[in-house]
C-alpha positions as CSV (number, residue, x, y, z in Angstrom):
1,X,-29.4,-14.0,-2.5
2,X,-27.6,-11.3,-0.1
3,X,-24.6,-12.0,-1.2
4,X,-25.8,-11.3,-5.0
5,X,-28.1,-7.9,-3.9
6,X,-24.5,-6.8,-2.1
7,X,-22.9,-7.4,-5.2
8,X,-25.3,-5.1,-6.8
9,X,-25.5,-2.5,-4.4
10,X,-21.4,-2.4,-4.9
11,X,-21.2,-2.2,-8.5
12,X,-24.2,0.6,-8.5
13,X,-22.0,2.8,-5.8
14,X,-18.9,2.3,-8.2
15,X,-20.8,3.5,-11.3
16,X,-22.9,5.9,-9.6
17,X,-20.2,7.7,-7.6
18,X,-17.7,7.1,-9.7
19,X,-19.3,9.0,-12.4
20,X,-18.9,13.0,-10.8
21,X,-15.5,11.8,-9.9
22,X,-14.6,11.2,-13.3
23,X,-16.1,14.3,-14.7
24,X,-14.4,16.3,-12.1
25,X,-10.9,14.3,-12.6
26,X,-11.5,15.0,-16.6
27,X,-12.5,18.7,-15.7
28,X,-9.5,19.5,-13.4
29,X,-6.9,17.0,-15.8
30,X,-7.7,18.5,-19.5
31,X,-7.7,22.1,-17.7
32,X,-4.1,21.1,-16.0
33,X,-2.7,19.1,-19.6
34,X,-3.4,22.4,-21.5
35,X,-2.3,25.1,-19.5
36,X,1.0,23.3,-18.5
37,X,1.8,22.1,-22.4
38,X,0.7,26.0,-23.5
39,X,3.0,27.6,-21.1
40,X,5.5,25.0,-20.5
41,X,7.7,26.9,-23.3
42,X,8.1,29.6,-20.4
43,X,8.8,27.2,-17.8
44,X,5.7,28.3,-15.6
45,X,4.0,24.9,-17.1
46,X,6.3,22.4,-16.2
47,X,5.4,22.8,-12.5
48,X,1.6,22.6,-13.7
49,X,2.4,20.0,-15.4
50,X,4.0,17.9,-12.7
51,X,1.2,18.8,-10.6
52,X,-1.6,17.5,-13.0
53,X,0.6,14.1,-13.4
54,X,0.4,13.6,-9.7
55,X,-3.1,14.8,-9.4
56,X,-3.6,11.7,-12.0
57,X,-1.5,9.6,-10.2
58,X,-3.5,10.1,-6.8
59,X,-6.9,9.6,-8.9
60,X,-5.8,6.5,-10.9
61,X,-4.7,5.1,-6.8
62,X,-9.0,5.5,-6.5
63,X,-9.7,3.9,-9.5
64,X,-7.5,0.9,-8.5
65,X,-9.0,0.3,-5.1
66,X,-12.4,1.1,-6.3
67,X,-11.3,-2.0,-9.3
68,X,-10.1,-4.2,-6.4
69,X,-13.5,-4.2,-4.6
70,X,-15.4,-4.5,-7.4
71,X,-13.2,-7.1,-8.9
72,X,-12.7,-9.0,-6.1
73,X,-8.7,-8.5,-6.5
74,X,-6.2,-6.6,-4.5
75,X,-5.1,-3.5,-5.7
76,X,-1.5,-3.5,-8.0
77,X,-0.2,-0.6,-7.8
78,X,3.0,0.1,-10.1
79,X,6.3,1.3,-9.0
80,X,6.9,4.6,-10.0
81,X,9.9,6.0,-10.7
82,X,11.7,7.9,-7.7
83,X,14.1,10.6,-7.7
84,X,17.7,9.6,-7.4
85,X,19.6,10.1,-4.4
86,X,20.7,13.7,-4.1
87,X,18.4,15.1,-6.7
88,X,17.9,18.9,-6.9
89,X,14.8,20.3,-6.2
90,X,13.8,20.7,-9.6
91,X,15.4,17.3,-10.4
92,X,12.0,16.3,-7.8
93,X,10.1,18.5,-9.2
94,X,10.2,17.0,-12.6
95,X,10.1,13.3,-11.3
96,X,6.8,12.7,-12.4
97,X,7.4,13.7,-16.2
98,X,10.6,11.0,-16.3
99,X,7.6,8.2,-15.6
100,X,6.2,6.4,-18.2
101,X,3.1,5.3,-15.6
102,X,2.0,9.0,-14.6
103,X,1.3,9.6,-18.5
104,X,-0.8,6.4,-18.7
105,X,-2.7,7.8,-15.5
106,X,-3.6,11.1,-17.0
107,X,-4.4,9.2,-20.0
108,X,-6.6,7.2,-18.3
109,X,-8.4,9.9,-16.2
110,X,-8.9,11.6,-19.8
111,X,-10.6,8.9,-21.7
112,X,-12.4,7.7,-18.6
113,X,-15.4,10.1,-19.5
114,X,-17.2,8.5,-22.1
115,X,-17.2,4.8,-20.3
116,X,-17.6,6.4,-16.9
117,X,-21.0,8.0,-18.8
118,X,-22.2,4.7,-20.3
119,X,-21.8,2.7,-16.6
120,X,-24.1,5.7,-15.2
121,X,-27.0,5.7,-17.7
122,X,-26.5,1.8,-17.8
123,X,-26.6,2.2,-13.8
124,X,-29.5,4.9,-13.9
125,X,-31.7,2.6,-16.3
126,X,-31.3,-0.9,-14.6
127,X,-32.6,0.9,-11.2
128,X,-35.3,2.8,-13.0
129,X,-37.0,-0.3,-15.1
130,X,-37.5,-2.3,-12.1
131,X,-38.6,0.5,-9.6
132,X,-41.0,2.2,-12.0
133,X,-42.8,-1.2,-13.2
134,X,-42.8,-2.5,-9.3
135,X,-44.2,0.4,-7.8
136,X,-46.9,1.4,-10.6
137,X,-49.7,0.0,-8.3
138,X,-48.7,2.9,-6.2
139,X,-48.6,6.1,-8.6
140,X,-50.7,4.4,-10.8
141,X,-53.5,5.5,-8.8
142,X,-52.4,9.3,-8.9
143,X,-51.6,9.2,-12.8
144,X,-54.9,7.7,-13.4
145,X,-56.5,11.0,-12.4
146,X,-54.9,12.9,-14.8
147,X,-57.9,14.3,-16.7
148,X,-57.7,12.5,-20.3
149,X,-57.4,9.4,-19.1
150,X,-59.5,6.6,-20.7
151,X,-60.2,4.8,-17.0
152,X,-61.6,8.6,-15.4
153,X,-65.0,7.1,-15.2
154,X,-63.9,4.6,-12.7
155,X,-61.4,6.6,-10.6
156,X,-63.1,5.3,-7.2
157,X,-63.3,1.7,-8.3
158,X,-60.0,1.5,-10.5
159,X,-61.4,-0.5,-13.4
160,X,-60.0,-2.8,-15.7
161,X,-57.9,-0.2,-17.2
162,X,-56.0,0.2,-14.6
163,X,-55.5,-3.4,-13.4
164,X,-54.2,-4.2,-17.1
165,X,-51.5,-1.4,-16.8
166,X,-50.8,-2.9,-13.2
167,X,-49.7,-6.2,-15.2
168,X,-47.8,-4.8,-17.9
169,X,-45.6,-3.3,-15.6
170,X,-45.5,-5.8,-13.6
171,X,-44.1,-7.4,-15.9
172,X,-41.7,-5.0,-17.2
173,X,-40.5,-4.6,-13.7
174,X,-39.9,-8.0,-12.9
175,X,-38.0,-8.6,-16.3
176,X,-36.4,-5.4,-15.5
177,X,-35.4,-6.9,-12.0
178,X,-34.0,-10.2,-13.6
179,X,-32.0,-8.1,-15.7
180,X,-30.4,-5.5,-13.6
181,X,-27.3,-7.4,-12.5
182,X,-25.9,-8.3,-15.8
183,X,-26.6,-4.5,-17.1
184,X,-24.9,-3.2,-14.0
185,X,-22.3,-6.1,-14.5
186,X,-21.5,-4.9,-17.6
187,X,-20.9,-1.4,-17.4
188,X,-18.4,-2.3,-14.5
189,X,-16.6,-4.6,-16.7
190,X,-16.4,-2.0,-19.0
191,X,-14.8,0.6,-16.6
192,X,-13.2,-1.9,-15.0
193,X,-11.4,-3.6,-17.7
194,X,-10.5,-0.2,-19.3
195,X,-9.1,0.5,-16.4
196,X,-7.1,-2.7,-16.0
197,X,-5.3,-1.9,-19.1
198,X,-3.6,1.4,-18.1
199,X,-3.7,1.5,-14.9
200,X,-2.8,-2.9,-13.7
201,X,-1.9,-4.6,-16.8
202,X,1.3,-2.3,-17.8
203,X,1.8,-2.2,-14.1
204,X,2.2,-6.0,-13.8
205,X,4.0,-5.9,-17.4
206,X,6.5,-2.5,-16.1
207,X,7.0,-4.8,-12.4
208,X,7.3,-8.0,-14.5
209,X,10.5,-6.2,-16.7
210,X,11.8,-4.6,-13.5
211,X,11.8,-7.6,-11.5
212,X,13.3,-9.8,-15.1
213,X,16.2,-6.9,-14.8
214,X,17.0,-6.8,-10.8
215,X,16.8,-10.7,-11.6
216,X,19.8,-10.5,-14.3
217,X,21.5,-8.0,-12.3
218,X,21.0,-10.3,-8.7
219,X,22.6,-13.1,-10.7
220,X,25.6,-11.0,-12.3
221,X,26.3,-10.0,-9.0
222,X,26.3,-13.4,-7.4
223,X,27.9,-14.8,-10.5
224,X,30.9,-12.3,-9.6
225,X,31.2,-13.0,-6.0
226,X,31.1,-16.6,-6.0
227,X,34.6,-15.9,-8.7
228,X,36.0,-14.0,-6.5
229,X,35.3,-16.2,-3.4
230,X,36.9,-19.4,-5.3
231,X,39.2,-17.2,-6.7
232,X,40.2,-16.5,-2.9
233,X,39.9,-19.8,-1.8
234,X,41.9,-21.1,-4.3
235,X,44.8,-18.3,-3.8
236,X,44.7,-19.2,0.2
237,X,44.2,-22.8,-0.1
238,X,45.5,-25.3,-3.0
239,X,47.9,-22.7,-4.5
240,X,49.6,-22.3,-1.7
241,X,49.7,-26.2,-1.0
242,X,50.9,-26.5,-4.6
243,X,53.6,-23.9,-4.1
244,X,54.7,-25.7,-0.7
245,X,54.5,-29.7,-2.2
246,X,56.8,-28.2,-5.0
247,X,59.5,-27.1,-2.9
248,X,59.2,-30.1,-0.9
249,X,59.8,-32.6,-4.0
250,X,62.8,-29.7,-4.8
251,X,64.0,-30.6,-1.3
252,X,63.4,-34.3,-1.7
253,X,65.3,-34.4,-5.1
254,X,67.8,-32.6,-3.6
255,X,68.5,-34.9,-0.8
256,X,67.8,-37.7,-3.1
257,X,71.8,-38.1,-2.8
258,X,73.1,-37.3,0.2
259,X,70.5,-38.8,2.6
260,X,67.7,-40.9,1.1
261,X,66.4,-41.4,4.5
262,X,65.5,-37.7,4.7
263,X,64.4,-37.7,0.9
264,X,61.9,-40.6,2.0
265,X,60.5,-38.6,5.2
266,X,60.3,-35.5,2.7
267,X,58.3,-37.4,-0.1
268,X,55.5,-38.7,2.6
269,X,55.1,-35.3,3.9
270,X,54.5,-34.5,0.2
271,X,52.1,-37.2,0.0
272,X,50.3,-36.4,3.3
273,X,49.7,-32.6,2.1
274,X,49.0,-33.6,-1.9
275,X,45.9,-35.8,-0.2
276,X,44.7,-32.7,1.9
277,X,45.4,-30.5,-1.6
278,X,43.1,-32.8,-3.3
279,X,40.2,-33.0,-0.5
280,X,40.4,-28.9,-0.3
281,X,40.0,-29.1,-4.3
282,X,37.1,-31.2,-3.6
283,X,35.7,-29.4,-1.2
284,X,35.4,-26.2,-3.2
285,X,34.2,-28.0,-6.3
286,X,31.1,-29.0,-4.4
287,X,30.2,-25.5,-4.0
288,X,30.2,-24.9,-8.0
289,X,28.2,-28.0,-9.6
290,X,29.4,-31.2,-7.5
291,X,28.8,-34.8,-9.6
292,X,26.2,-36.2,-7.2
293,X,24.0,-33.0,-8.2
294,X,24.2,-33.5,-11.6
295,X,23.6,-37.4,-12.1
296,X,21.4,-37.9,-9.4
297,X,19.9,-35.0,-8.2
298,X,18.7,-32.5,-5.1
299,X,18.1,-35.7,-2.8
300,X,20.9,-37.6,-2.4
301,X,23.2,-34.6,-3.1
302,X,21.5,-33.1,-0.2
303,X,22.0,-36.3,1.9
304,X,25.7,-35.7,1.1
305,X,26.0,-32.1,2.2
306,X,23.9,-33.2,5.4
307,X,26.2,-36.5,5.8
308,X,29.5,-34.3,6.0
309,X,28.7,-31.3,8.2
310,X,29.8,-31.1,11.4
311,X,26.6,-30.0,13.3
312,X,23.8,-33.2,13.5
313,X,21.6,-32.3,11.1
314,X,17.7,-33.8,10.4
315,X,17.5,-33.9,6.9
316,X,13.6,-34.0,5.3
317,X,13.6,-34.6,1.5
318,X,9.7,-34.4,0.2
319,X,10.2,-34.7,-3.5
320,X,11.1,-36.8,-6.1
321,X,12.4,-35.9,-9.8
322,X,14.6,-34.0,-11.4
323,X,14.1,-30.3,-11.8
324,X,16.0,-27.5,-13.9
325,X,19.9,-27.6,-13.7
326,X,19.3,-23.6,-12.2
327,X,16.8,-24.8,-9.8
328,X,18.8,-27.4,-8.5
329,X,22.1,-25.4,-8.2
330,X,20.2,-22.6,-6.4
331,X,18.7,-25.1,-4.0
332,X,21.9,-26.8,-3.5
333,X,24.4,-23.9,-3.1
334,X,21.4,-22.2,-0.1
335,X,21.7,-25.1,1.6
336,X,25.6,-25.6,1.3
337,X,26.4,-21.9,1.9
338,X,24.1,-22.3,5.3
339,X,25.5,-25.2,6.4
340,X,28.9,-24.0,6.5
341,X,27.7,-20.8,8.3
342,X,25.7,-22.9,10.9
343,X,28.9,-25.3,11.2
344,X,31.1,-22.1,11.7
345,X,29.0,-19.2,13.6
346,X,26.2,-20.5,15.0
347,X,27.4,-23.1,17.7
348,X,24.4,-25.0,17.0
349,X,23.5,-28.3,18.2
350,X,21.0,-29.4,15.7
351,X,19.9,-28.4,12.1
352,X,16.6,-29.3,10.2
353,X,16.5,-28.9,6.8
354,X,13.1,-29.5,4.8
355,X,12.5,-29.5,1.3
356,X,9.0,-29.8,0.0
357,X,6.7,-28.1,-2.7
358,X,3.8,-26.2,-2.7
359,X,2.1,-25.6,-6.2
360,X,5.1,-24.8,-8.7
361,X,7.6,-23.3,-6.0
362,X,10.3,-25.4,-3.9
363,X,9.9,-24.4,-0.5
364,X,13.2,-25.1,1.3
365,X,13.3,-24.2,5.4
366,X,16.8,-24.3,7.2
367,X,16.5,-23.9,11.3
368,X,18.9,-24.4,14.2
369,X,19.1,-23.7,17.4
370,X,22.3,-21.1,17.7
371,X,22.6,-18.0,18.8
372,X,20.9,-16.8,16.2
373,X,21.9,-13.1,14.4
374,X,22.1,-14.2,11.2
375,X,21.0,-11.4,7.9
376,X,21.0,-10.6,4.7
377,X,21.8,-6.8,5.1
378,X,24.8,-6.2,2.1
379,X,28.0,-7.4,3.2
380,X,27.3,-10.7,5.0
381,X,26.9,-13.9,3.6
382,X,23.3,-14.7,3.1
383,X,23.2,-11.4,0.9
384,X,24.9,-13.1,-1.6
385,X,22.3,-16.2,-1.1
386,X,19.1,-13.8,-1.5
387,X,21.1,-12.6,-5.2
388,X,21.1,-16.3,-6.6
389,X,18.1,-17.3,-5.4
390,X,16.8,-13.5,-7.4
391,X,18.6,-15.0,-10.2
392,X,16.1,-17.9,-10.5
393,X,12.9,-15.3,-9.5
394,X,13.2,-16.5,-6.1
395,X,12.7,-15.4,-2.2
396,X,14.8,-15.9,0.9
397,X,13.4,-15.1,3.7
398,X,15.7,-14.8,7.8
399,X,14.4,-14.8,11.0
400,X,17.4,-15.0,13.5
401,X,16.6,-12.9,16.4
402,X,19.8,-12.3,18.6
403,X,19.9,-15.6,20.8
404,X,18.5,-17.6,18.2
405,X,17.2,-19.7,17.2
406,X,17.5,-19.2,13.3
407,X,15.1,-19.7,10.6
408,X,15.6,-19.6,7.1
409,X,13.1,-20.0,4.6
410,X,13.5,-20.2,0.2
411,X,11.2,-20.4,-2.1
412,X,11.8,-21.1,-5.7
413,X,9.2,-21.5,-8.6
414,X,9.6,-24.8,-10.3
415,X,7.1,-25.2,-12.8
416,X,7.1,-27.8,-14.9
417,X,9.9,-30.1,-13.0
418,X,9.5,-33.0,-10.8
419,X,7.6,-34.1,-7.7
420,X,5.5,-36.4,-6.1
């Protein structure tokens, strides 16, 4: 019962007080619209203009955390456009004209008059039924001495008149009662969900598109740096082991003639470094899309990348099933990217990997104990991690405070694919 009169007492203040807000917003946003548009043409309107955008802009922030309290949401709140770097001062000035948002905000604090009226008198009338029929015993004894009325006669002993009248708005007032949450309920669902549609809805939709494009970006980005990492690693590695077990055989044919015993020692040398050509080749094909990924999936390949890394690691693989091919890949190439970091930087003497999920996401965790320092800031390696895992709408998360120890946390959304 408290929790239901609070929820009444909250929607009434919304309506209530957020009815002179809107007709002062309206007031202070048409005034601002016209005179800006009718002198833009002389450039004195363009900085009213911007002006009466931002005024919107800080009314539609109201709006939204008034929505959230009332709607039992947090507040969304869309990214607006910023300046670039270096703009002018008109450049900032102008800002707010360049965003699609701040004309949906002056919009809305337009066209919220006529709804912001209705939730008042809806307001106004649900308070009014149930007060006036309650309270009737009250000033029903004052009204019944107003000379004309039919129960004058009996103004000392209240007759039957005035008993009658006491039921009927009884009545009335406890009908009136019953109903006054679901009128106040409805005029904020009015507000309220005209509101959601200019001022949350194309926010989630203009965030949604933005985040869709840094997403596409993040993985063009990654896409390029893993080439030209291979590309690297296959210039300082294999090529040059190719290049060097060539002229060996060219030796070895050479002295093929002369001194077989010399060819022979040559042609097991060749041997020796075409096996160490061929585990290097390996070695960066697992960091692509290795075999044991694709047939068998995140567990076992996992295992594998656990099994060959140099630092002990504690390996905890809580699902089962087969997800997407870019789920698995993004999953895999975190885990394969860290391990070689931890094998190589962090002088670790233990790793714990955990792989669970929670809802539709993947929630993989990486720790050791090392000495810690690890980033993502542009330029090191786990930058080029959080840009994959973008790629697939995912997170990746560091906490490696100098000394260590290091935790790394990913989440990735997997709806629809495998688990327990």
């Amino acid at each position: 019962m408290r929790s239901r009169m609070r929820r009444v007492l909250l929607d009434s203040r919304y309506l209530i007080v957020g009815f002179p807000a809107a007709v002062l917003g309206f007031a202070m946003l048409i005034t601002g619209f016209a005179a800006g548009v009718g002198t833009a043409v002389v450039w004195i309107g363009v900085p009213i203009l911007a002006g009466t955008l931002m005024l919107a802009r800080g009314l539609a922030d109201a709006e939204r955390s008034w929505m959230a309290d009332v709607m039992d949401r947090p507040p969304v709140r869309p990214r607006y456009k910023a300046a670039p770097a270096g703009a002018g001062a008109f450049r900032r000035l102008v800002n707010p004209m360049t965003s699609g948002q701040s004309w949906l905000d002056l919009l809305h604090g337009i066209l919220l008059l006529p709804i912001a009226i209705i939730g008042f008198v809806l307001t106004v009338v649900a308070w009014a039924i149930p007060l006036t029929g309650l309270t009737y015993p009250l000033y029903g004894i004052v009204t019944s001495r107003i000379p004309g009325n039919t129960d004058l006669a009996e103004l000392m002993g209240l007759g039957e008149g005035y008993w009658v009248s006491v039921g009927v708005y009884g009545v009335i007032g406890l009908l009136g009662l019953l109903l006054m949450p679901f009128l106040i309920r409805g005029g904020v669902l009015l507000r309220a969900g005209y509101g959601q549609i200019l001022l949350t809805r194309v926010a989630e939709l203009q965030e949604r598109i933005e985040d869709l494009a840094e997403g596409r970006a993040a993985a063009v980005s990654a896409e390029a740096a893993a080439l030209r990492k291979l590309e690297r690693d296959i210039h300082d590695g294999p090529q040059q082991r190719l290049v060097s077990l060539a002229m060996e055989l060219s030796r070895a044919q050479r002295q093929m003639a002369k001194d077989p015993e010399a060819a022979r020692e040559t042609i097991t040398s060749a041997i020796t470094a075409t096996r160490e050509t061929l585990d290097e080749l390996r070695a960066l094909s697992r960091g692509i899309a290795p075999p044991i990924l694709a047939d068998r999936g995140l567990a076992p390949a996992l295992a594998a990348l656990a099994g060959r890394c140099t630092v002990p690691v504690d390996l905890d693989v809580q699902i089962e099933g087969r997800f997407q091919a870019s789920v698995e890949n993004a999953i895999y190439f975190v885990v394969a990217e860290c391990l070689t970091n931890i094998a190589k930087h962090s002088r670790a003497t233990l790793c714990a990997i955990t792989l669970s999920r929670t809802g539709d996401s993947l929630l993989l965790t990486i720790g050791d104990d090392g000495v810690g320092g690890a980033h993502v800031a542009k330029g090191h390696g786990l930058a080029g991690l959080a840009d994959r895992l973008r790629a697939v709408d995912g997170e990746l998360a560091v906490q490696s405070p100098d000394g260590g120890p290091t935790m790394i946390v990913a989440e990735v959304p997997c709806a629809g694919g495998g688990g327990r």
